[in-house]
OpenMM code with the backbone's topology and positions (N, CA, C; nanometers):
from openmm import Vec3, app, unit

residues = "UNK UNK UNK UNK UNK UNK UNK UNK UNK UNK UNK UNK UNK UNK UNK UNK UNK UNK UNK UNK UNK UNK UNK UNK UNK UNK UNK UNK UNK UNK UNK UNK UNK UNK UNK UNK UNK UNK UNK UNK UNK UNK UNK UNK UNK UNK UNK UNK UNK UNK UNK UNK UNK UNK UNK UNK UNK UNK UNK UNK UNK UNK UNK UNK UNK UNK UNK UNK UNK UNK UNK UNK UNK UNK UNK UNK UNK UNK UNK UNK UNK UNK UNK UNK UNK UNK UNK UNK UNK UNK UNK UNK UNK UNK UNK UNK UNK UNK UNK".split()
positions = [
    Vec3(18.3104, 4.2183, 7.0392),
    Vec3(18.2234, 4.1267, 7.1072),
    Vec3(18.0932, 4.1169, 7.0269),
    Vec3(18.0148, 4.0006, 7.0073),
    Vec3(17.9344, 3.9733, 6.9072),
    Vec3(17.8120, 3.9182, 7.0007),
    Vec3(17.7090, 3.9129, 6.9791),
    Vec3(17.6310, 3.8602, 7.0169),
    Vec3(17.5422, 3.7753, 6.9540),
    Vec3(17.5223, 3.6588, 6.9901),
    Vec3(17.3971, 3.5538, 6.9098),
    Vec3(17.2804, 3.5860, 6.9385),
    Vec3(17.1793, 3.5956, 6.8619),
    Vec3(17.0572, 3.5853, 6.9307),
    Vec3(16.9842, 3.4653, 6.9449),
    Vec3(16.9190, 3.4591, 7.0402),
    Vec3(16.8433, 3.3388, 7.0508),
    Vec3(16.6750, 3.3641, 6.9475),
    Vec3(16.6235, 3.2660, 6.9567),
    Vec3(16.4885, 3.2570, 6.8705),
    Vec3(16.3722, 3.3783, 6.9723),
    Vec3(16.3880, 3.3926, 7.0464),
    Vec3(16.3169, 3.4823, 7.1206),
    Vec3(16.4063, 3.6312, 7.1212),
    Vec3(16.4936, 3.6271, 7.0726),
    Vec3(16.5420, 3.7765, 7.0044),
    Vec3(16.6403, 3.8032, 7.1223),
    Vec3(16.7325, 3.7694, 7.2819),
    Vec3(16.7239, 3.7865, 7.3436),
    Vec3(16.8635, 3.7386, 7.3491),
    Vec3(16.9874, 3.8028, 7.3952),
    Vec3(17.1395, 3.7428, 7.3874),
    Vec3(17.1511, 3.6046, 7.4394),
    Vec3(17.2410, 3.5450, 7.3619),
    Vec3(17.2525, 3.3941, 7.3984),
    Vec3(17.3456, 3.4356, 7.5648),
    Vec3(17.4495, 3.5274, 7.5560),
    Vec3(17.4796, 3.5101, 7.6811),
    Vec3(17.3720, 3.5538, 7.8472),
    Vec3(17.3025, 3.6139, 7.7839),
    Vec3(17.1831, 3.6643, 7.8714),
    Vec3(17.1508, 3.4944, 7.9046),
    Vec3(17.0481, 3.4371, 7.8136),
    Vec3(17.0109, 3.3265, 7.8467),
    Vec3(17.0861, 3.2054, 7.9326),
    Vec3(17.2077, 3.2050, 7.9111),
    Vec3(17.3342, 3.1560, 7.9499),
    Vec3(17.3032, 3.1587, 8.1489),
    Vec3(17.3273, 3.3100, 8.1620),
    Vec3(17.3059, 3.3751, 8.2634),
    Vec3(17.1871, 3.3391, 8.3439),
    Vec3(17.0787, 3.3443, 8.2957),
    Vec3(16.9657, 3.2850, 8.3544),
    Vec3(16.9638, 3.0959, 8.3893),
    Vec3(17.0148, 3.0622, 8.2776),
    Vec3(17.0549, 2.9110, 8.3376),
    Vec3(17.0937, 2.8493, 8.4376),
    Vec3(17.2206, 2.9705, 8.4659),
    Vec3(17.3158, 2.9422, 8.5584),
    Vec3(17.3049, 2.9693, 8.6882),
    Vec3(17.1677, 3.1103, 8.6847),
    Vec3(17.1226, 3.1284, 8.7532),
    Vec3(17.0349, 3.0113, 8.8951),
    Vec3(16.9218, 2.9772, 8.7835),
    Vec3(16.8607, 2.8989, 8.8217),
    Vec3(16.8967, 2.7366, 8.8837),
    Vec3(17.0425, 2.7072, 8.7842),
    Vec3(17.1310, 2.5684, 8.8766),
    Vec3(17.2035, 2.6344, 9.0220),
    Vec3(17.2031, 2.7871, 9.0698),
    Vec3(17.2576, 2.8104, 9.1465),
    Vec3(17.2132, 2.7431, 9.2707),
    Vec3(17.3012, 2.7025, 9.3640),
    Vec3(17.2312, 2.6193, 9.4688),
    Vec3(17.2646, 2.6554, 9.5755),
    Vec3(17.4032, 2.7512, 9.5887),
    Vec3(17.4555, 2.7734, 9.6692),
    Vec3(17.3575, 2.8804, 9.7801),
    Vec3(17.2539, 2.9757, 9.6745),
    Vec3(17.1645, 3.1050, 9.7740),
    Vec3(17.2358, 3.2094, 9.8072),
    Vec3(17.3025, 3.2126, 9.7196),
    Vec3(17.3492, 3.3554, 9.7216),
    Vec3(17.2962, 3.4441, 9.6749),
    Vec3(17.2928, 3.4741, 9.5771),
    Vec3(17.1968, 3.5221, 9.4570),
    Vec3(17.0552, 3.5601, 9.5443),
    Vec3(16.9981, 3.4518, 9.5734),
    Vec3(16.8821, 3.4512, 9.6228),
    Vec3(16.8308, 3.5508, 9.7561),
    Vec3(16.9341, 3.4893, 9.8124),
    Vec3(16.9122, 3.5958, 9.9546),
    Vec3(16.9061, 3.7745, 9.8839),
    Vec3(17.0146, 3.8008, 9.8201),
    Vec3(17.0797, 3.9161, 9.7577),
    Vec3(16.9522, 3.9820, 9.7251),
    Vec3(16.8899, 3.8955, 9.6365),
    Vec3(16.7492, 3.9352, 9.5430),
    Vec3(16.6734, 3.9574, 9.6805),
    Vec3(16.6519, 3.8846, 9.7474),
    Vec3(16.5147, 3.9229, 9.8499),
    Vec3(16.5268, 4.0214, 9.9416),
    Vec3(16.6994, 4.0803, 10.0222),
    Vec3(16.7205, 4.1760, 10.0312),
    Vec3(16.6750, 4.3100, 10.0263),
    Vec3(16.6883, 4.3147, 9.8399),
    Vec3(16.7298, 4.3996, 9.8009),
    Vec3(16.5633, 4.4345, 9.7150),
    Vec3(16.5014, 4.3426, 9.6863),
    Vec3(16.3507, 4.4021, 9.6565),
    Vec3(16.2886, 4.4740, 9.7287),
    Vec3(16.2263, 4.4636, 9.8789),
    Vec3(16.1847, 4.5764, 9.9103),
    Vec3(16.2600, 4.6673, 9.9042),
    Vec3(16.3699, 4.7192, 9.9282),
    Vec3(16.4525, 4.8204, 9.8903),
    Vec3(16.4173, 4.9046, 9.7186),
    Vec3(16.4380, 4.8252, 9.6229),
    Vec3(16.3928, 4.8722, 9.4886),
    Vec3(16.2538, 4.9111, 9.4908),
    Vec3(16.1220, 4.8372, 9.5235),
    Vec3(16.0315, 4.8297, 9.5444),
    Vec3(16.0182, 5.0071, 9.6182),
    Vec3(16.0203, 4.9806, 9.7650),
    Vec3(15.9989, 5.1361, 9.8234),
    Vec3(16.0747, 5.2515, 9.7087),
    Vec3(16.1538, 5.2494, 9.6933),
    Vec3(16.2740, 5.2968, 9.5862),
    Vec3(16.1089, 5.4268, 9.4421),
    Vec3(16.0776, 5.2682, 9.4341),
    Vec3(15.9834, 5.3078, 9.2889),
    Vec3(15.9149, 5.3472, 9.3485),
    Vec3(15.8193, 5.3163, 9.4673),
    Vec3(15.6919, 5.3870, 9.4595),
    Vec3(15.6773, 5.5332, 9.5029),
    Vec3(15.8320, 5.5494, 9.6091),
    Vec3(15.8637, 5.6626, 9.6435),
    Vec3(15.8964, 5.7474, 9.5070),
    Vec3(15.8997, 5.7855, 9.4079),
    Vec3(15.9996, 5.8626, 9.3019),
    Vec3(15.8330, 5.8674, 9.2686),
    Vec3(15.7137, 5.7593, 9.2618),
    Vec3(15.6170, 5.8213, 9.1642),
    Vec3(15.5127, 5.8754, 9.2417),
    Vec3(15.5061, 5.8928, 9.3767),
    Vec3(15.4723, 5.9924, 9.4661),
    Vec3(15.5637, 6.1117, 9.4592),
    Vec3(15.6696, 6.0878, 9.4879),
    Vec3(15.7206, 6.2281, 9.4461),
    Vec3(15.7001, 6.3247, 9.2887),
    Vec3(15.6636, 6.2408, 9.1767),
    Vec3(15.6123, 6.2849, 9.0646),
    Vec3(15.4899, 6.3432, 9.0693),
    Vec3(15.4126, 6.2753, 9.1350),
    Vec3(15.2793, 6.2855, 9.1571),
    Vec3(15.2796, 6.4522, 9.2424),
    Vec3(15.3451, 6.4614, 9.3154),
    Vec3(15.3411, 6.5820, 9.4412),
    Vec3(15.4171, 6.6873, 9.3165),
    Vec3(15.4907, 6.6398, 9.2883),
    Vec3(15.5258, 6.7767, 9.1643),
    Vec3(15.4041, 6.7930, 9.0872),
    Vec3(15.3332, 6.7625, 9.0286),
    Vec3(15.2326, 6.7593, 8.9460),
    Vec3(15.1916, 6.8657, 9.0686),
    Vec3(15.0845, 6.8129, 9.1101),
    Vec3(15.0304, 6.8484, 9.2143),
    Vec3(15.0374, 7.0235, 9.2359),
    Vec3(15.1389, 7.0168, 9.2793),
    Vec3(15.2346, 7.1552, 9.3043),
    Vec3(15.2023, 7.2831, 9.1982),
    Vec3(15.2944, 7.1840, 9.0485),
    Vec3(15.2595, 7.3074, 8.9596),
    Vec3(15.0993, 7.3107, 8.9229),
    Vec3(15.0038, 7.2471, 8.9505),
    Vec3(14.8773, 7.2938, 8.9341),
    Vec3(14.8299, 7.3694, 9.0135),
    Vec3(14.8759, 7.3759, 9.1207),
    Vec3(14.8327, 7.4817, 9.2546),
    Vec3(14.9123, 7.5570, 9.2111),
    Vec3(14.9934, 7.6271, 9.2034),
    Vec3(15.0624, 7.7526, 9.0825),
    Vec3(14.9765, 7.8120, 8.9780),
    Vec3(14.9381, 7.7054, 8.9159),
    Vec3(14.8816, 7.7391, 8.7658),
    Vec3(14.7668, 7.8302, 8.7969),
    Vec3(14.6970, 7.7453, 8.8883),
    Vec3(14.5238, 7.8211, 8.9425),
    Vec3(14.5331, 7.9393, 9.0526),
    Vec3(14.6499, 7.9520, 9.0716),
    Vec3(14.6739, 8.0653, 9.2068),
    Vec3(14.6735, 8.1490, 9.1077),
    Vec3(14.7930, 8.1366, 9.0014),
    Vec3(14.8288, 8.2553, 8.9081),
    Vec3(14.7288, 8.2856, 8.8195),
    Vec3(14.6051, 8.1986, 8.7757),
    Vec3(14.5155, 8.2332, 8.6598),
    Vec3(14.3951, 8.3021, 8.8001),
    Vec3(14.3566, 8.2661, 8.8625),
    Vec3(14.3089, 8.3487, 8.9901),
    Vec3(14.3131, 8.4419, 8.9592),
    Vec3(14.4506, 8.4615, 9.0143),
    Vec3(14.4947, 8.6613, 9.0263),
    Vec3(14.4924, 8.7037, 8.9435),
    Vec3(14.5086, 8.6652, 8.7648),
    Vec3(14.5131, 8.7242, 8.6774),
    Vec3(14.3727, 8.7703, 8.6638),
    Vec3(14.2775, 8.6773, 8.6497),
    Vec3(14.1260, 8.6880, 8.6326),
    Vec3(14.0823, 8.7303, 8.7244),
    Vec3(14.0965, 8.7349, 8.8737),
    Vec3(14.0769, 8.8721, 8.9530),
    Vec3(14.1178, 9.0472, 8.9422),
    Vec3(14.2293, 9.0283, 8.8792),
    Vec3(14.3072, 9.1480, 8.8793),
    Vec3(14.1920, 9.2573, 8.7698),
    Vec3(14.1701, 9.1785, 8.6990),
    Vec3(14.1173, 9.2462, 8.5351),
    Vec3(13.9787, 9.3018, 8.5520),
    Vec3(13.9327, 9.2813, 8.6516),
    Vec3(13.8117, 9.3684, 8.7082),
    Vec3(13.8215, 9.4999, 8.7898),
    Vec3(13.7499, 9.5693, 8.7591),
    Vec3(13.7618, 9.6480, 8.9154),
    Vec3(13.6829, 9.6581, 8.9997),
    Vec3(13.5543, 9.5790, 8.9617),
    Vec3(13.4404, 9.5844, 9.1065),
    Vec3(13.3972, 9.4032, 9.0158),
    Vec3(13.4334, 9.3151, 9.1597),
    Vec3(13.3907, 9.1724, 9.1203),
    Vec3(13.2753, 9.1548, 9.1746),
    Vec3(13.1553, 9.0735, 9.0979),
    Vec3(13.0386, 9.0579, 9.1810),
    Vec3(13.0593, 8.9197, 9.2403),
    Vec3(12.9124, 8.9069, 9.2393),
    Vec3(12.8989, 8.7026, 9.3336),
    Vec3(12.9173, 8.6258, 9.2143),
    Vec3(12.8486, 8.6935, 9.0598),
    Vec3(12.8833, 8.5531, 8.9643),
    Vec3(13.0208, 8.6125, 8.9039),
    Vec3(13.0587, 8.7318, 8.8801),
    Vec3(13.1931, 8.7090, 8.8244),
    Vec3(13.3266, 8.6237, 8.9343),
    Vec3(13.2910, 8.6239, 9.0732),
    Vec3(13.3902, 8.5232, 9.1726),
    Vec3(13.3011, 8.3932, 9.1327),
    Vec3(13.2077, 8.3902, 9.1050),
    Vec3(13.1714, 8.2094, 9.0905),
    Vec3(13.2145, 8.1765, 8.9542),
    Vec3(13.2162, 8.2595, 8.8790),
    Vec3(13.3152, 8.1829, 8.7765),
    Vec3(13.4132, 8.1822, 8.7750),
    Vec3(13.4937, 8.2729, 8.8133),
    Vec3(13.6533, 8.2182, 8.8765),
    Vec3(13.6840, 8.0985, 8.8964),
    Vec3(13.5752, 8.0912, 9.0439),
    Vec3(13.6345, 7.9583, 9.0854),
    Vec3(13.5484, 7.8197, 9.0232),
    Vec3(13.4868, 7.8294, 8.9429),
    Vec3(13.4319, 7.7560, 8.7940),
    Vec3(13.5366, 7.7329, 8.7311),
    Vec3(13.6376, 7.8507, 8.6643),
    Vec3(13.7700, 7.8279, 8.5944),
    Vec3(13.8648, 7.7255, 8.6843),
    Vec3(13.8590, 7.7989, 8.8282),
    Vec3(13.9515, 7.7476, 8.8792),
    Vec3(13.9491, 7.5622, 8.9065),
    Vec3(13.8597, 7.5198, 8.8992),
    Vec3(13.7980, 7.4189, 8.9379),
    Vec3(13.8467, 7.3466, 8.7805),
    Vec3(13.8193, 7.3742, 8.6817),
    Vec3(13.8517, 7.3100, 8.5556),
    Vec3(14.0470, 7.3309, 8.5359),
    Vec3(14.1024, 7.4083, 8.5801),
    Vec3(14.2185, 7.4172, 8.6029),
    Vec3(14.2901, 7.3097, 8.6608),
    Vec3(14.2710, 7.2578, 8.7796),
    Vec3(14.3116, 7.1970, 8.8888),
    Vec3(14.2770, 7.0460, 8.8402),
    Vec3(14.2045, 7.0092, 8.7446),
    Vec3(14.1556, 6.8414, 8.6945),
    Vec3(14.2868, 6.8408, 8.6376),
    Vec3(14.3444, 6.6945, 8.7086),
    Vec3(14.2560, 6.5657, 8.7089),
    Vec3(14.2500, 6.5863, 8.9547),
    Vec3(14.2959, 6.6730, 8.9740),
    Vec3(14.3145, 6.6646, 9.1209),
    Vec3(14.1615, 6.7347, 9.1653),
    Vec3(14.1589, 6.6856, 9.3194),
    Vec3(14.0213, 6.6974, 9.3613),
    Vec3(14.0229, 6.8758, 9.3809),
    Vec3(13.9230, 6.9568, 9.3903),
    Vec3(13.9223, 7.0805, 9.3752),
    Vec3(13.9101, 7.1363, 9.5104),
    Vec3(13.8672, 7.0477, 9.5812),
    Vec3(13.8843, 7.0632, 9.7884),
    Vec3(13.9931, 7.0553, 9.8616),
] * unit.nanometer
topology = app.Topology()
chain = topology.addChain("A")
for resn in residues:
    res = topology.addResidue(resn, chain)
    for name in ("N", "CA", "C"):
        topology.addAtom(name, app.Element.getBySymbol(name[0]), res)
């Protein structure tokens, strides 16, 4: 199977497809498409909230565990060695709010 390209780089049968599309009169197609967009639509925005909440996640990991590490390594913590902790911790946790 071979393909032509058209001047816009793009399969002649693709283009074909879109033609045929657009003489469609019957609304089939059409309904199908409107269907089925919000569906795709919720689809995407759900997966990049869920990306987002993973992120999220392993940064609250990251700063729990550099915490305890940088707590652990003392044996008497004062007021500025805990305010820089959570100084570290605070630069850890960007680009998310630190509250």
């Amino acid at each position: 199977m071979t393909f032509t390209l058209s001047p816009l780089g793009m399969p002649a049968r693709f283009g074909a497809f879109c033609r045929r599309f657009a003489r469609d009169e019957r609304g089939i197609s059409v309904i199908e498409f409107a269907m089925l967009v919000p569906l795709l639509f919720t689809l995407y925005l759900g997966i990049s909230e869920i990306s987002v909440f993973i992120t999220a996640d392993r940064k609250a990991t990251q700063v729990a565990s550099a915490v305890g590490d940088l707590a652990s390594q003392s044996v008497e913590l004062t007021n500025d060695d805990i305010t820089d902790i959570f100084d570290a911790a605070e630069v850890l946790v960007r680009p998310f709010d630190s509250s």
